[in-house]
N, CA, C and O atoms as a GROMACS GRO file, in nm:
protein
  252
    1UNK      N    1  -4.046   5.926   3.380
    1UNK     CA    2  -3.916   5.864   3.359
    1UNK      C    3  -3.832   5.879   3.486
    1UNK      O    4  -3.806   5.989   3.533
    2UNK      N    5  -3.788   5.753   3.543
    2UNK     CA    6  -3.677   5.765   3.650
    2UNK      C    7  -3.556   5.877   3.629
    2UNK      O    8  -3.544   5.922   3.515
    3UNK      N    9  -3.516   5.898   3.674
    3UNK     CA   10  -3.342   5.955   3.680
    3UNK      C   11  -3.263   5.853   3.740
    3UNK      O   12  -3.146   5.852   3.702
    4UNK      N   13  -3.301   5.756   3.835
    4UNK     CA   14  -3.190   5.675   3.906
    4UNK      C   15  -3.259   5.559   3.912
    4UNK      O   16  -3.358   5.547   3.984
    5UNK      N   17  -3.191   5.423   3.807
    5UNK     CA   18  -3.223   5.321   3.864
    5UNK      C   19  -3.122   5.187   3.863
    5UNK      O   20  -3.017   5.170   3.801
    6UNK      N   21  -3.186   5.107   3.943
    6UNK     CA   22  -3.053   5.005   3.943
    6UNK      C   23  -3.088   4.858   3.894
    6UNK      O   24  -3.197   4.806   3.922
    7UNK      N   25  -2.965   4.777   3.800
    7UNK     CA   26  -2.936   4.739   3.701
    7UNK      C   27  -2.908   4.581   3.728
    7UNK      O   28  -2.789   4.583   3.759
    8UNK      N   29  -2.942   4.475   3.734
    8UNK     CA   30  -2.865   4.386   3.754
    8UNK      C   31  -2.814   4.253   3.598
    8UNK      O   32  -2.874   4.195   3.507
    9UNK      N   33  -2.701   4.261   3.639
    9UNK     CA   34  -2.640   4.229   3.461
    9UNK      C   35  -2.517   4.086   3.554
    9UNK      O   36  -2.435   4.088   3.646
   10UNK      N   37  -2.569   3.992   3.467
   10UNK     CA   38  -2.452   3.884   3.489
   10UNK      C   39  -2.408   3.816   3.369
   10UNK      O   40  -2.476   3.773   3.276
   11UNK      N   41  -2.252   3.812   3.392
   11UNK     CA   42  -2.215   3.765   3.320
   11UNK      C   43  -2.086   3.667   3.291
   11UNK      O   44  -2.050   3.622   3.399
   12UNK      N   45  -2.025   3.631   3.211
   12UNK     CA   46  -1.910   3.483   3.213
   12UNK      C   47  -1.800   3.484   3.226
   12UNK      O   48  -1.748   3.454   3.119
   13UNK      N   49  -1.682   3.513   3.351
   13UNK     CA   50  -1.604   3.514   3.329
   13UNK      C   51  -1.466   3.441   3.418
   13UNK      O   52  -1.475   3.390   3.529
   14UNK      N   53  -1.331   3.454   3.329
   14UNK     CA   54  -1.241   3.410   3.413
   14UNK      C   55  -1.189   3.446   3.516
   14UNK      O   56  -1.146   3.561   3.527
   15UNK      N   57  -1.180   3.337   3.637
   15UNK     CA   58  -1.119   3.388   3.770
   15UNK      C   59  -1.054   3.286   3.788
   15UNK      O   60  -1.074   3.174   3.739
   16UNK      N   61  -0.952   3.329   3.880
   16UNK     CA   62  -0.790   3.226   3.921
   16UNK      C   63  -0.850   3.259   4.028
   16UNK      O   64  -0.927   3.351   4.056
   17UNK      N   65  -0.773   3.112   4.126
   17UNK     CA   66  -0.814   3.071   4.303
   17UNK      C   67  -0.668   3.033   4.298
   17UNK      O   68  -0.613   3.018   4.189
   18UNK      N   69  -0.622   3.021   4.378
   18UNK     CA   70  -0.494   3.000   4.391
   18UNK      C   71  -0.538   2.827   4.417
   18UNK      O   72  -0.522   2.746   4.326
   19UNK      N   73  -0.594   2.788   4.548
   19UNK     CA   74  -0.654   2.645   4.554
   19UNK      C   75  -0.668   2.550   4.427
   19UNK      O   76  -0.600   2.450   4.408
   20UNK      N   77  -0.802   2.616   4.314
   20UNK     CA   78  -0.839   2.522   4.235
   20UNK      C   79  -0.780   2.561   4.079
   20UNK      O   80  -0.802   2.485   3.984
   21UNK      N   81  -0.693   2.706   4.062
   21UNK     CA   82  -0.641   2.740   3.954
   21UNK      C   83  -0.747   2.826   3.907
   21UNK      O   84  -0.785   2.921   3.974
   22UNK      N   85  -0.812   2.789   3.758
   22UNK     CA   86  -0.867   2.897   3.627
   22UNK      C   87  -1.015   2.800   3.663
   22UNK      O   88  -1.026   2.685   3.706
   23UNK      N   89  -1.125   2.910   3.622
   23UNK     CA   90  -1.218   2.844   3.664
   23UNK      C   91  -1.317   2.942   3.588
   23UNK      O   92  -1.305   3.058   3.628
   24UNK      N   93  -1.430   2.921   3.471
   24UNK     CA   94  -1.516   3.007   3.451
   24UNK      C   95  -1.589   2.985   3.543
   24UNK      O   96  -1.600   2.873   3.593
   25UNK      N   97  -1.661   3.105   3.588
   25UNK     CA   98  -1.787   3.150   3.645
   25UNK      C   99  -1.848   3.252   3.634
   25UNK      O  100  -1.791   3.361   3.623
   26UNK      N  101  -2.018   3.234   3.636
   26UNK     CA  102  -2.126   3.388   3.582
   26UNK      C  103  -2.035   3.418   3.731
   26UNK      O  104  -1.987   3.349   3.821
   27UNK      N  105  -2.043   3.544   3.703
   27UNK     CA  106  -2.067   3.694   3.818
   27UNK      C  107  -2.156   3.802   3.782
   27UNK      O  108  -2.172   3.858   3.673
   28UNK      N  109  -2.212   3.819   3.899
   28UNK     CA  110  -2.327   3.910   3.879
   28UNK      C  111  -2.285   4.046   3.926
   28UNK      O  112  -2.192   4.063   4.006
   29UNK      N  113  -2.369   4.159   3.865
   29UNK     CA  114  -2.306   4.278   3.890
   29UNK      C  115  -2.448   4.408   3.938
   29UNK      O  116  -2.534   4.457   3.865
   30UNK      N  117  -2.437   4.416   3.995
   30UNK     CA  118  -2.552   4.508   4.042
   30UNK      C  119  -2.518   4.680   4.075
   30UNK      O  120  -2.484   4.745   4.174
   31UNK      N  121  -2.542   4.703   3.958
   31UNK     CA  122  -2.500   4.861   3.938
   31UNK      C  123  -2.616   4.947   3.959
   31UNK      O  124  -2.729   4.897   3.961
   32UNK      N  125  -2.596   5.076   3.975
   32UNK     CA  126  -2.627   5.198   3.978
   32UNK      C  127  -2.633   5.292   3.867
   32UNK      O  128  -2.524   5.332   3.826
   33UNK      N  129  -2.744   5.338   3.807
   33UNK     CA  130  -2.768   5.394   3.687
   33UNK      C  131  -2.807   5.541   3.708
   33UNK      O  132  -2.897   5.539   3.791
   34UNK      N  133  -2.782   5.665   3.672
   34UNK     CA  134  -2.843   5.771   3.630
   34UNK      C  135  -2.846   5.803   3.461
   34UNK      O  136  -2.761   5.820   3.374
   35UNK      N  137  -2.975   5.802   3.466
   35UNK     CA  138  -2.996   5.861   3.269
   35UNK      C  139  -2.942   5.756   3.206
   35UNK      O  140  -2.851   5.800   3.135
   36UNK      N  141  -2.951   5.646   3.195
   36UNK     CA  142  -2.895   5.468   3.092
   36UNK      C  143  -2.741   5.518   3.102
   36UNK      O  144  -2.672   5.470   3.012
   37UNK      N  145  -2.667   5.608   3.197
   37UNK     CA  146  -2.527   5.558   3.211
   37UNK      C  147  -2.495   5.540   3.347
   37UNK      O  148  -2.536   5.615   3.436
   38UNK      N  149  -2.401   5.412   3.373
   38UNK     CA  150  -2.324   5.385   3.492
   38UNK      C  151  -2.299   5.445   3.603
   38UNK      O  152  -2.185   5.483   3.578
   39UNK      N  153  -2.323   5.486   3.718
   39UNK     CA  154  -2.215   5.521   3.804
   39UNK      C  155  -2.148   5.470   3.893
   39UNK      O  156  -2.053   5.539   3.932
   40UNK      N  157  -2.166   5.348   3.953
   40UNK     CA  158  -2.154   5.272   4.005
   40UNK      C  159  -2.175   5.166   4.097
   40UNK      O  160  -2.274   5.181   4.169
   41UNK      N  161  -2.112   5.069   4.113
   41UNK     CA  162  -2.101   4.901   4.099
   41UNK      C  163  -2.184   4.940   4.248
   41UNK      O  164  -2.136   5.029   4.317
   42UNK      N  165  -2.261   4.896   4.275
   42UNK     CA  166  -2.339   4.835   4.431
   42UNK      C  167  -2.252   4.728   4.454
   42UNK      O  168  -2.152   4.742   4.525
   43UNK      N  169  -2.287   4.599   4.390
   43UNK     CA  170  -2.276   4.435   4.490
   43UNK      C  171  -2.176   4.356   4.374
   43UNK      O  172  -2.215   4.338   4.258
   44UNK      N  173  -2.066   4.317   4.415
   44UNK     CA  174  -2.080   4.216   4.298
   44UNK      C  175  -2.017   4.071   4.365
   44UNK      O  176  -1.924   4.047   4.442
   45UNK      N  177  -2.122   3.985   4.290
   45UNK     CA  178  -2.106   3.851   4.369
   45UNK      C  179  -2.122   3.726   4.249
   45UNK      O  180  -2.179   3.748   4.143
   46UNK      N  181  -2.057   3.583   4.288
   46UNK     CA  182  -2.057   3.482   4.229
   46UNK      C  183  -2.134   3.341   4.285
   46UNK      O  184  -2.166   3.311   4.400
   47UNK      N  185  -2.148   3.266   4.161
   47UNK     CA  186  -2.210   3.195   4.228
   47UNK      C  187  -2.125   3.048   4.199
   47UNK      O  188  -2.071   3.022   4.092
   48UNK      N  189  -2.124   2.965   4.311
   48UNK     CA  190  -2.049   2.867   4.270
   48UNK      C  191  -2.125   2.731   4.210
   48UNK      O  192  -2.246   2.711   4.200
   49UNK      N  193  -2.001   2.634   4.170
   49UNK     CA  194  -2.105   2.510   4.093
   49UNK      C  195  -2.232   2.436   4.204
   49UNK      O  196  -2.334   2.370   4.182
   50UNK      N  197  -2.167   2.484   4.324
   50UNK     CA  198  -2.290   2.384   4.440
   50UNK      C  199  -2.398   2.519   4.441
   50UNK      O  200  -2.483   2.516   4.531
   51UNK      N  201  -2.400   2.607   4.373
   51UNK     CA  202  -2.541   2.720   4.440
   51UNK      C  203  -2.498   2.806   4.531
   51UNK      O  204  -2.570   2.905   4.549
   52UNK      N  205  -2.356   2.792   4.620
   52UNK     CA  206  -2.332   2.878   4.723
   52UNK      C  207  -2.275   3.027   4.640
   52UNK      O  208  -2.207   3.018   4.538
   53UNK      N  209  -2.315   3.174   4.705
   53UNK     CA  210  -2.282   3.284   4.673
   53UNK      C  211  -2.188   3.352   4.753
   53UNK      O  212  -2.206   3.387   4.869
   54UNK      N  213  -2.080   3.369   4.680
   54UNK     CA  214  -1.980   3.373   4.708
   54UNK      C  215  -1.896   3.556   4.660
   54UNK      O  216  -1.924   3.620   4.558
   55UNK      N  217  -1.839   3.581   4.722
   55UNK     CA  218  -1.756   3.769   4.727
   55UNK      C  219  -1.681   3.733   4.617
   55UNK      O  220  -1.628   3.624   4.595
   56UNK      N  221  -1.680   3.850   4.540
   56UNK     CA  222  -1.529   3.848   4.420
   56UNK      C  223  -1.400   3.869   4.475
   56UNK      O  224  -1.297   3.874   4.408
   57UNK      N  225  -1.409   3.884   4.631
   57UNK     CA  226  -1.278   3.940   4.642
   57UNK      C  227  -1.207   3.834   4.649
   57UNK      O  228  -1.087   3.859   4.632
   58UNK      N  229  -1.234   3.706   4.670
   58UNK     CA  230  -1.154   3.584   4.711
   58UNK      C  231  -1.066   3.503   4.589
   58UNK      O  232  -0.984   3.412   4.596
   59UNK      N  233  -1.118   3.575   4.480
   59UNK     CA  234  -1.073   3.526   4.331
   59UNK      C  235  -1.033   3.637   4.285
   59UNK      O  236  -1.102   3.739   4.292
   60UNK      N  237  -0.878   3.631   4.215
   60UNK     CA  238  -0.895   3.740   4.140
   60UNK      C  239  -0.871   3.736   3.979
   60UNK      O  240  -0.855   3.631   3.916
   61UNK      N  241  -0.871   3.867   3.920
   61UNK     CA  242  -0.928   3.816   3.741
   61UNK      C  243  -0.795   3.722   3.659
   61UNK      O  244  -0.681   3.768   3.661
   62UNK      N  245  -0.820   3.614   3.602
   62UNK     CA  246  -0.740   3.589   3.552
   62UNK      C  247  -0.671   3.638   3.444
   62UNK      O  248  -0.762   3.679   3.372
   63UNK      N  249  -0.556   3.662   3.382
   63UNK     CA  250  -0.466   3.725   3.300
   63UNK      C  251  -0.368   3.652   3.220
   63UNK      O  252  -0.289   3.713   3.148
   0.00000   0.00000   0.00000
């Protein structure tokens, strides 16, 4: 049995652009696991409607 492994989980959500407004998109999340709990986030990235992969930092969560 591992002790450390890493996780990749995507999933649906809302982000505001100031440019195009409210916009769903998957984001993917690539975490870091010890023992099936969390410790933390490695990568997290989006993908846009043309295929290009794109940083979360440029969007932020909508509210």
């Amino acid at each position: 049995m591992k002790l450390f492994h890493i996780k990749r989980k995507t999933k649906l959500e809302n982000r505001f652009s100031p440019k195009m407004g409210r916009l769903m998109t998957k984001v993917t999340y690539i975490k870091k696991y010890f023992l099936f709990l969390p410790i933390a986030t490695l990568h997290k990235y989006r993908e846009t409607y043309y295929g290009e992969v794109k940083m979360c930092d440029d969007c932020h969560l909508y509210i």
